[in-house]
N, C-alpha and C positions, 0 to 999 in steps of 0.2 A: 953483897948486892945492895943490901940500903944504904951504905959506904959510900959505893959509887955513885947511887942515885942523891946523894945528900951534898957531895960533891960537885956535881955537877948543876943540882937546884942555886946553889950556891955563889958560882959562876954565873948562874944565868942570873941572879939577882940582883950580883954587883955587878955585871954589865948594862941591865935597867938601872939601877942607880946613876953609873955613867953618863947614861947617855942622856936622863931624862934633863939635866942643866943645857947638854948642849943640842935639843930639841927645842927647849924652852928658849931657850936664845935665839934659837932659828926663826921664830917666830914674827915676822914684821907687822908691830901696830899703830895705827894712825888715828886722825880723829880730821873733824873737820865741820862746821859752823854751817850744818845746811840754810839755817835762815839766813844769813849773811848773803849767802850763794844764791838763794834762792830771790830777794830781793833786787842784787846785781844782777840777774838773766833779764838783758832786754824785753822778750813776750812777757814779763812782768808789766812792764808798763804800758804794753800795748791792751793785754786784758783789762788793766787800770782802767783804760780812755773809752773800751769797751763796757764797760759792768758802771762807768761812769751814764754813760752816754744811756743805755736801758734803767738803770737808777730812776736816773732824769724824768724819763719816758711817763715811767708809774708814777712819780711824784706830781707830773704837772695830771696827769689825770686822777690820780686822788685830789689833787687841791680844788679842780672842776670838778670833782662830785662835793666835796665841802661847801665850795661856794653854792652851789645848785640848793644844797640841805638848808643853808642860812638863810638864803633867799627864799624858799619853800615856808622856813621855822617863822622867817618874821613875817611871811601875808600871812600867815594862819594865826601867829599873836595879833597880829593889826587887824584882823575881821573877826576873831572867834566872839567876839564880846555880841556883833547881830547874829553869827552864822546860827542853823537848826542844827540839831543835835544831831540828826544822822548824817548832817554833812559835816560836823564836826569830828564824828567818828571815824566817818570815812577820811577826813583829814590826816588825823592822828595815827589811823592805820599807816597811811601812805607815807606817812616821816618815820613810821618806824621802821618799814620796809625800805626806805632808803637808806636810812642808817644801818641794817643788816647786810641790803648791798656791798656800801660801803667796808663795814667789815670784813666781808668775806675778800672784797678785794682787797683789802690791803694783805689780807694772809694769804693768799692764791699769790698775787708780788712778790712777800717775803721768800715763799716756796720757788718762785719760780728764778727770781734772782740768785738765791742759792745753789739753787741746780745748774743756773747757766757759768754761774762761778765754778762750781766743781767741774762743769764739763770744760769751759774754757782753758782751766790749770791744770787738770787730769796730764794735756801731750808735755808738759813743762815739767811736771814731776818726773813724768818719766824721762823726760830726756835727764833729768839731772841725775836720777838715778844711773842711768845707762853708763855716764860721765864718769861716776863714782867706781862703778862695777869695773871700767876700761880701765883707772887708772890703779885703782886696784890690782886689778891682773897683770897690767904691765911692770909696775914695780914692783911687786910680791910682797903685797899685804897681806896677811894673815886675817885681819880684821880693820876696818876703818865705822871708828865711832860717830857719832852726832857726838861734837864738844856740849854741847847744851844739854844734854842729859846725862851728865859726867858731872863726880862728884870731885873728882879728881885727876888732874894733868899732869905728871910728872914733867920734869924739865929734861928728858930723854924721848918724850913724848913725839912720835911725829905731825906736823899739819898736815894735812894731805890737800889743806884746803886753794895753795898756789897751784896747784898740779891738776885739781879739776875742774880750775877758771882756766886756767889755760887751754884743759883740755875741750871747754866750752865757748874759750873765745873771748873770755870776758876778762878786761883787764884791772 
């Protein structure tokens, strides 16, 4: 009885053995340069002219509270020499309080630029993905890598990367 069953463990080993090369073979792997890809998609540059255009926005109104402070900093140096002390005080308070303003907007901007970046690129990623996943399925990859965090390419390697501009339009 152990005969048989020693036999037959046997067989069924060398036929994993077998097959496991021509599984491993079966395997279709690709790679492909998402930043490349992603730069080339058109709504790239359309968010560009967008995130440009609100940039802008913050900027000219940071530089209007700048200017406002400067002009505030130098009557208060050009009169503090007669002004009283408690209207000096209260001077002094009131440039610090705009300079606080100031700060907090410029970080409430940075936040808020950032978020409108990710919301603006959020439908772009995903379409590229989607791109990635179609052409994937279609030609029976196994796996398609980001080439950019790959240590290594083999020269058997596939690009997958003409096959998901195509499949996004982009030439």
């Amino acid at each position: 009885m152990f005969k048989v069953y020693n036999t037959t463990m046997k067989k069924i080993i060398i036929t994993i053995m077998l097959a496991l090369p021509m599984l491993a073979s079966a395997q279709k792997f690709g790679h492909i340069n998402t930043q490349e890809l992603f730069t080339q998609m058109p709504e790239v540059a359309q968010v560009k002219l967008k995130m440009d255009t609100i940039q802008g926005q913050y900027e000219a109104q940071l530089a209007s509270m700048n200017e406002e402070i400067q002009k505030k900093m130098q009557d208060y140096q050009s009169q503090e020499a007669t002004m009283a002390d408690a209207v000096k005080q209260i001077r002094q308070q009131e440039l610090q309080e705009m300079q606080q303003r100031i700060q907090l907007f410029y970080q409430t901007a940075e936040q808020d630029i950032q978020k409108k970046q990710q919301e603006l690129l959020a439908p772009i990623h995903e379409k590229m993905a989607k791109a990635i996943k179609a052409v994937g399925e279609r030609e029976g990859y196994t796996y398609i890598f980001d080439s950019q965090a790959m240590v290594h390419v083999g020269n058997d390697a596939i690009d997958a990367t003409p096959a998901v501009k195509k499949e996004l339009g982009i030439k």
